[in-house]
C-alpha positions in Angstrom: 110.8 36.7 114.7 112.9 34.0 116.8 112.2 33.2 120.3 114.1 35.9 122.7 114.3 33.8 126.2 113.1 35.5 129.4 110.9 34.3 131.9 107.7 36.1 129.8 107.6 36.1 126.3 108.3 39.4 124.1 103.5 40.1 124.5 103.8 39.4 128.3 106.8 41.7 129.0 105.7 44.4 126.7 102.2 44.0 127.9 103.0 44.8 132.2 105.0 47.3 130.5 102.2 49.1 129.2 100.4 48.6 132.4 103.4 50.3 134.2 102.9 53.8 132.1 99.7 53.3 130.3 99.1 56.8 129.8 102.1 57.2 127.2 101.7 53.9 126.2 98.2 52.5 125.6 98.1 54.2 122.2 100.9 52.1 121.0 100.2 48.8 119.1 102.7 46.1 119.8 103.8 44.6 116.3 102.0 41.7 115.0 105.3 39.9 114.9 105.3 39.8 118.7 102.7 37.0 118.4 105.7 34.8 116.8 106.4 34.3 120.7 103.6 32.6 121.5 104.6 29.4 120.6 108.1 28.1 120.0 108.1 25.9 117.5 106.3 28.2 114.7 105.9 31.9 113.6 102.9 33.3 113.2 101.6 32.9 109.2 102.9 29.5 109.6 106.0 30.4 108.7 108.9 27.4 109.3 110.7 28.5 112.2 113.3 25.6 110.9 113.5 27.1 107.5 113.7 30.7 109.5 117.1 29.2 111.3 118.3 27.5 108.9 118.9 30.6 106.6 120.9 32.4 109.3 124.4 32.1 108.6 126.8 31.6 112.3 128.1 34.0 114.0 125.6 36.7 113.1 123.5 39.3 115.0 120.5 39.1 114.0 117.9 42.6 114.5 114.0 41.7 115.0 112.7 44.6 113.3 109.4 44.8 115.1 111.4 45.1 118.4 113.1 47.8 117.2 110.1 49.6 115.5 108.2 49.1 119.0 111.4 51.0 120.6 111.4 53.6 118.4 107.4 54.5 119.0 107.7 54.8 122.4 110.5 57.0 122.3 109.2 59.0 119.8 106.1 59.1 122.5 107.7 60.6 125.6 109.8 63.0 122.9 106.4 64.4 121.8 104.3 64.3 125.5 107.3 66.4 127.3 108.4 68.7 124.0 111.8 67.1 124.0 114.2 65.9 121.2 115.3 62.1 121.4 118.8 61.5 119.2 120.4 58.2 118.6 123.5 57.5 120.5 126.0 56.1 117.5 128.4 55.1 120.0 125.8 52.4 121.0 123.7 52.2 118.4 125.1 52.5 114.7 122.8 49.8 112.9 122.8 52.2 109.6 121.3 49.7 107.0 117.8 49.6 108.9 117.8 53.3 109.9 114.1 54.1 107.6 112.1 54.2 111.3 115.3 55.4 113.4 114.4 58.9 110.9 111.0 58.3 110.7 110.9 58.6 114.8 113.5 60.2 116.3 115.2 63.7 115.7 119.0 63.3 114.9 121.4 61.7 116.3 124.6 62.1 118.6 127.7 61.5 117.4 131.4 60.7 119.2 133.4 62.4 116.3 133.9 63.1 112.8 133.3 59.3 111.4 130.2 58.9 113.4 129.3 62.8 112.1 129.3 61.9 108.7 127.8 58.2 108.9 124.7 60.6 110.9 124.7 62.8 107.8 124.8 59.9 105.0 122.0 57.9 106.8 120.0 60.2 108.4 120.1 63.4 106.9 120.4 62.6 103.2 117.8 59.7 103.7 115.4 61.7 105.7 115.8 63.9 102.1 115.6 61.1 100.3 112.7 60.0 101.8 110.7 63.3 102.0 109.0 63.2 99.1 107.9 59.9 99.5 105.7 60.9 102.6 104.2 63.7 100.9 103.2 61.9 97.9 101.5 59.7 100.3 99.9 61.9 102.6 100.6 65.5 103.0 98.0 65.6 105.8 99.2 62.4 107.5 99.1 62.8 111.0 100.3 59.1 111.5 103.6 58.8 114.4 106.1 59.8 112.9 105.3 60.8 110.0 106.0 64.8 110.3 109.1 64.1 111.4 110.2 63.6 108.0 109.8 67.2 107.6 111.7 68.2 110.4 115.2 69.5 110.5 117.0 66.7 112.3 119.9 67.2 114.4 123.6 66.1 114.7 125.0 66.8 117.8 129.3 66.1 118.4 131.1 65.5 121.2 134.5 64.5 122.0 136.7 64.6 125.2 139.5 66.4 122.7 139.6 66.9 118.9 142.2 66.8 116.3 142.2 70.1 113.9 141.5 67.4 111.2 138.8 65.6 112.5 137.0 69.3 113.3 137.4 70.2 109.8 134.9 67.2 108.9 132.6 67.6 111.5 132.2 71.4 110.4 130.3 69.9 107.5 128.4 67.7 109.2 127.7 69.1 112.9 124.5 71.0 113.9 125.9 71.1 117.4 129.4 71.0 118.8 130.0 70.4 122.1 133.7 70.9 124.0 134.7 69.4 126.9 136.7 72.4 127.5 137.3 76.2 127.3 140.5 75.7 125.6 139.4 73.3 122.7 136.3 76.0 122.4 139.2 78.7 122.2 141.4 76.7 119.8 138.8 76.4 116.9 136.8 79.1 117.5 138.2 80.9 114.2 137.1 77.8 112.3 133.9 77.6 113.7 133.4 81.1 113.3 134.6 80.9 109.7 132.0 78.0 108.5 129.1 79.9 110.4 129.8 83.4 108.6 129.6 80.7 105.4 125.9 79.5 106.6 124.4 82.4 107.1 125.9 83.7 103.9 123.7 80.8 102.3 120.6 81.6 104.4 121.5 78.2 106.8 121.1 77.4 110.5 124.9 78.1 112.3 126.1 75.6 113.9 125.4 75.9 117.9 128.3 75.6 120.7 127.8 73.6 123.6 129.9 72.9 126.7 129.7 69.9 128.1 129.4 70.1 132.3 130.4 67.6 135.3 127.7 68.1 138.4 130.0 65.9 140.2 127.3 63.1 141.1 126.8 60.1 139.1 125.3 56.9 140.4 126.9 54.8 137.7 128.3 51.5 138.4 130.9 50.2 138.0 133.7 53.2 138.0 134.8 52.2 134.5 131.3 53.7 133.4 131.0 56.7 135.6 131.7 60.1 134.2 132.3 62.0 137.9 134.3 59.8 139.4 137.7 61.0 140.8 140.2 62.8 138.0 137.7 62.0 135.4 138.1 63.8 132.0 134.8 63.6 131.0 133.1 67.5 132.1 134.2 70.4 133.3 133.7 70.6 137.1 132.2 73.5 138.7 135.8 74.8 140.0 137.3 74.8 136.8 134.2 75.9 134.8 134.2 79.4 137.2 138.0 79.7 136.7 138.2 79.1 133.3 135.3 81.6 131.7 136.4 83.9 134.3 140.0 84.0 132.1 138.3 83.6 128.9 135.8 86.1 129.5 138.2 88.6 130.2 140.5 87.0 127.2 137.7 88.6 124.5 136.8 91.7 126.5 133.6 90.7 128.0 132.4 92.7 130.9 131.1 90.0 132.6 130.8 86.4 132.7 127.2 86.3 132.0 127.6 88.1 128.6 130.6 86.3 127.5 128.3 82.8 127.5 125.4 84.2 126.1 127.4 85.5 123.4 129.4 82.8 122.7 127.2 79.3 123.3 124.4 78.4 123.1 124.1 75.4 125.6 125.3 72.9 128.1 125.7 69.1 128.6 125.7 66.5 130.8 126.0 62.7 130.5 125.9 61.1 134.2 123.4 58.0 133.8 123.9 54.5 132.2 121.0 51.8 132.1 119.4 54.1 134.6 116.0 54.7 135.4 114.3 58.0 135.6 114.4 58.2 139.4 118.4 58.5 139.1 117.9 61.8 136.7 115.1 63.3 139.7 118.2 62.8 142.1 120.8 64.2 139.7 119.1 67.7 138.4 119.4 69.2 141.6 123.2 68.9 141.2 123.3 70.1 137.7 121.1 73.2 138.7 123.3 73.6 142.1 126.0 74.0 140.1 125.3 75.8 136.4 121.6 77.5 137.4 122.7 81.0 136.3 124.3 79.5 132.4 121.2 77.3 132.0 119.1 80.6 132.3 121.4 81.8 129.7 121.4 78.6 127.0 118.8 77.8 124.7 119.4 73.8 124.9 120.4 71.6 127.3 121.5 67.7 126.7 120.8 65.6 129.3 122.8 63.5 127.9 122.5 59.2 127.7 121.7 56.1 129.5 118.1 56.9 130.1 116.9 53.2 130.0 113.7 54.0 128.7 112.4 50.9 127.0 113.3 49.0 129.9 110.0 47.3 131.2 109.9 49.2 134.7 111.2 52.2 133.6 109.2 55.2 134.7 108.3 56.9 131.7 105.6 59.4 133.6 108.5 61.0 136.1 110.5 61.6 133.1 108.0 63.2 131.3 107.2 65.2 134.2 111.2 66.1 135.2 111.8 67.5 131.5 108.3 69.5 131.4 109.3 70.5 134.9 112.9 71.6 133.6 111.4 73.3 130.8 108.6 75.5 133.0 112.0 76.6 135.2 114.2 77.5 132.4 112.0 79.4 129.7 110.5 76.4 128.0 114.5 75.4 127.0 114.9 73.2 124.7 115.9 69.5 126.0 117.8 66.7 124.4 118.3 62.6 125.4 120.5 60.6 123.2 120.0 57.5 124.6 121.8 54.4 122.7 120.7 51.3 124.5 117.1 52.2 124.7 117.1 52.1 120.8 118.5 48.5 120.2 117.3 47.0 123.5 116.2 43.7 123.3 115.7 43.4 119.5 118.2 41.2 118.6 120.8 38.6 119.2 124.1 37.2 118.4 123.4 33.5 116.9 126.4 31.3 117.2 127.0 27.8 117.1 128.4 25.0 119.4 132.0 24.0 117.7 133.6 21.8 120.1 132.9 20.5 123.4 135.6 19.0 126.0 135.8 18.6 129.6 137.5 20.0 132.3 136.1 20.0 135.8 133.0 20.4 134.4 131.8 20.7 130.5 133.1 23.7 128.6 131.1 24.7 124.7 133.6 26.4 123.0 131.2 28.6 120.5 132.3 30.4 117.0 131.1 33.6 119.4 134.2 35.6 121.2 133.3 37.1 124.4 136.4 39.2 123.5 135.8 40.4 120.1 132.5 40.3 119.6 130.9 40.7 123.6 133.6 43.0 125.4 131.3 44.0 127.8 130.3 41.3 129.1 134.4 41.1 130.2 134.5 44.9 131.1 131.4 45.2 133.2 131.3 42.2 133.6 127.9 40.3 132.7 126.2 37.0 132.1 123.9 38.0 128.9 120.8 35.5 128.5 121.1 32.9 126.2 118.8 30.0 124.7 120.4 27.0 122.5 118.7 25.7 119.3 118.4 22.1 118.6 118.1 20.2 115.6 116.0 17.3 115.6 115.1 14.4 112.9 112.5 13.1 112.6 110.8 10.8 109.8 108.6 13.4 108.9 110.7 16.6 108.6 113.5 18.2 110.7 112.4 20.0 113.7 114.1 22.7 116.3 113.9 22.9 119.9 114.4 25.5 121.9 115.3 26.4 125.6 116.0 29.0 127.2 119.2 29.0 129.5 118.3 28.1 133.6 121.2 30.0 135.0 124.5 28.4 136.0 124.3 24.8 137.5 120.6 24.5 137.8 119.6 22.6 135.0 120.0 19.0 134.3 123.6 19.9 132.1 125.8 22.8 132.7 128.3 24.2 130.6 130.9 27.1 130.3 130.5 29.2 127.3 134.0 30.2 125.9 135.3 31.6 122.8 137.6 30.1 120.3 140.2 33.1 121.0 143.8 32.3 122.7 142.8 34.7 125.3 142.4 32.1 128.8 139.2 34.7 130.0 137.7 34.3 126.8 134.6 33.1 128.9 130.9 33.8 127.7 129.5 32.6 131.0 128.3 29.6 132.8 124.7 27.9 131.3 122.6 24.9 132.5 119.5 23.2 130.2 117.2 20.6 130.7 118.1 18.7 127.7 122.4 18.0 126.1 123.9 20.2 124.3 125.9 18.8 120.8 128.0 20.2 118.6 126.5 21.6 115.8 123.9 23.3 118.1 122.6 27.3 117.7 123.6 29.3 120.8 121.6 32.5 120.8 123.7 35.2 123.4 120.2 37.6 124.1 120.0 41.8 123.5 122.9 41.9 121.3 122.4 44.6 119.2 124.1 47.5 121.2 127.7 48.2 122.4 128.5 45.4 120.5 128.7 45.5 117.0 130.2 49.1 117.4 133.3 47.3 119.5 133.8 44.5 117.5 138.0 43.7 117.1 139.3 40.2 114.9 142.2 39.5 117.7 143.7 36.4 116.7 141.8 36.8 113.1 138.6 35.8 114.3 135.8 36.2 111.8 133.6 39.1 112.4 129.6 38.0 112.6 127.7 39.0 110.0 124.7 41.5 110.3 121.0 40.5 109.3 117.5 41.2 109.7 114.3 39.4 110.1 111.5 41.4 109.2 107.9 40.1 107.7 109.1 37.0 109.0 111.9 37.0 106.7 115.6 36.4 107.3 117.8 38.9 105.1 121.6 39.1 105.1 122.7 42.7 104.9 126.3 42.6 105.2 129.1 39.8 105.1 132.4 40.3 106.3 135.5 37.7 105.1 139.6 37.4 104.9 139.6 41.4 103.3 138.1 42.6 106.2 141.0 41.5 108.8 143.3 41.9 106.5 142.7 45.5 105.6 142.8 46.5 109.4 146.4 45.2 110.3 
């Protein structure tokens, strides 16, 4: 694996972070290719760090598998010591060609419409088939991580703010869950969903369940652009409108009463108010959730807390969450919980390697890169944010080539500042502002750090920039899975 730059290396962070939740996390074994961070000239097994760098092509995100695998354990962890179901989060996270341990650890995943349905079913649900077998022939008895999760029904969960008739009529044959974000789209597809669930149970299937998804009206997201209860938001029904609204509907079918109109016709409730939050921001927002909808979560089977539970972040407090969803689940007849985090899957295993094209001077020096803060980082412009970076060096010597690497300073500290930009006409095409203790030359690596998530999944080609290419390093081994070229843009426009 390459160097990541922080302050600690990959052991020392992921070390304290043990320390900070060692009851869910002392059983975990940090992957041996953790040790390649121990040094930053070599990998562990000797392998050439040069001949590693060299074989990764520029722009590209690269995924450090281990990282990812050492995600994916934890999570699958506090999904097992609170009885809850952990689903990837597509809209974040939609790395498909290494999905094997995303099945292998987590139960499903949570999809934003009828293309992410689908990729869910192809890569997660056909390959946990695929894969079945496999773990039985090996060990029918295994009680490994994991490993009976291959046996378990996983889940595809949907939800969009408003859907098209066609895009319902694919996610039919995907969905496990549906979730509305109102009473009307519910009433507008009912017949169809109605339809394909008298077809399941005609085949001896699970239907599919119906979920509603709620706005407590308290979200401690910032900035506004990422906070669901803001002022005129769309995303939720608010309590007002929630009361009005099955009050009409209920009486629309004949129900007697509210109560026995949602317990006949869903089966549970969502909310999504957190992003990169820790647990201490869920404790604060329950109370408003059970304010609010108390007498419907009595009546649901499920609940979705939704995402932007930042679990794998070092200081997150893994034991309150544990105890808020066991907590929950005593309250509400042992309910059945959900977290679809996306960022906690891919973060920090895996970075967008560029390279240094040209450098000129204005005021100051400015590195234009073959990386697009536009195209291939837009939130670092929408939030915004400086990511981390480290540059890679190429040195001669008489001997054999060498690399040095260093890890960003912050802006104007070190020896030589720069200003990161993007070879796009757009003038705010800026990366951020980076300071080392040694030049930077053309030709040079720049590694932009945690890459792997809301990223890839927002990638444009404005102004026909070339879309990085996707590969892996795993056993110490760079692999290329997928290329992109002139087809790519031109198919899209």
């Amino acid at each position: 694996m390459l160097y990541i730059p922080t302050n600690e290396s990959y052991q020392s962070r992921y070390n304290k972070q043990y320390r900070i939740n060692q009851r869910i996390r002392n059983d975990l074994s940090v992957s041996t290719g953790l040790e390649a961070y121990e040094s930053e000239s070599k990998l562990h097994c000797n392998v050439s760090l040069y001949d590693l760098v060299s074989a990764i092509p520029s722009p590209c995100y690269v995924l450090y598998y281990d990282a990812l695998e050492f995600n994916l354990k934890l999570l699958h962890e506090i999904a097992h010591a609170s009885d809850c179901k952990i689903l990837v989060a597509l809209k974040g996270y939609s790395f498909w060609r290494e999905f094997d341990s995303v099945c292998k650890y987590l139960h499903g995943a949570t999809c934003s419409g009828a293309w992410e349905a689908r990729l869910a079913y192809e890569e997660i649900i056909k390959r946990q088939e695929q894969c079945r077998q496999e773990v039985e022939s090996f060990d029918k008895n295994s009680t490994h991580i994991g490993s009976k999760d291959y046996y378990s029904v996983k889940d595809i969960c949907v939800f969009s703010p408003a859907y098209k008739e066609s895009q319902m009529q694919e996610i039919l044959e995907y969905a496990t869950h549906i979730i509305f974000n109102s009473f009307g789209q519910w009433h507008r597809f009912k017949p169809m969903i109605d339809s394909k669930n008298r077809h399941l149970l005609k085949e001896n299937k699970k239907k599919i369940e119906i979920g509603l998804r709620i706005n407590p009206l308290y979200s401690e997201v910032q900035p506004p652009i990422y906070n669901p209860c803001v002022s005129k938001s769309r995303l939720g029904i608010i309590p007002s409108e929630f009361y009005k609204d099955i009050e009409s509907y209920a009486s629309l079918y004949g129900y007697a009463t509210i109560q026995d109109f949602f317990a006949a016709e869903f089966n549970g409730l969502h909310f999504h108010t957190h992003c990169e939050q820790d647990s201490e921001a869920l404790a604060r927002t329950l109370p408003h959730v059970i304010r609010y909808f108390d007498s419907f979560i009595k009546l649901s089977s499920w609940i979705n807390f939704g995402g932007g539970h930042h679990i794998t972040r070092e200081d997150y407090n893994c034991d309150l969450l544990i105890s808020l969803i066991k907590n929950f689940k005593n309250q509400y007849h042992n309910i059945e919980i959900f977290l679809e985090p996306g960022e906690a899957v891919g973060w920090q295993c895996g970075d967008l390697i560029g390279t240094v094209v040209d450098i000129i001077h204005n005021e100051g020096n400015i590195a234009i890169l073959d990386i697009s803060a536009s195209c291939h980082t837009p939130d670092c412009l929408e939030m915004p944010y400086r990511p981390m970076c480290y540059k890679i060096s190429y040195q001669k010597s008489t001997l054999s080539p060498t690399l040095h690497i260093e890890s960003d300073l912050g802006a104007n500290k070190g020896k030589y500042s720069y200003r990161f930009g993007g070879p796009t006409c757009l003038a705010g095409d800026i990366i951020g502002d980076y300071s080392f203790d040694t030049e930077l030359h053309i030709g040079d690596r720049v590694a932009l750090c945690d890459m792997m998530h809301y990223t890839i999944v927002k990638n444009t080609t404005f102004n026909g920039i070339e879309l990085p290419k996707l590969g892996v390093i795993k056993e110490d081994k760079f692999t290329l899975l997928k290329d992109f070229n002139y087809r790519h843009f031109k198919d899209r426009n």
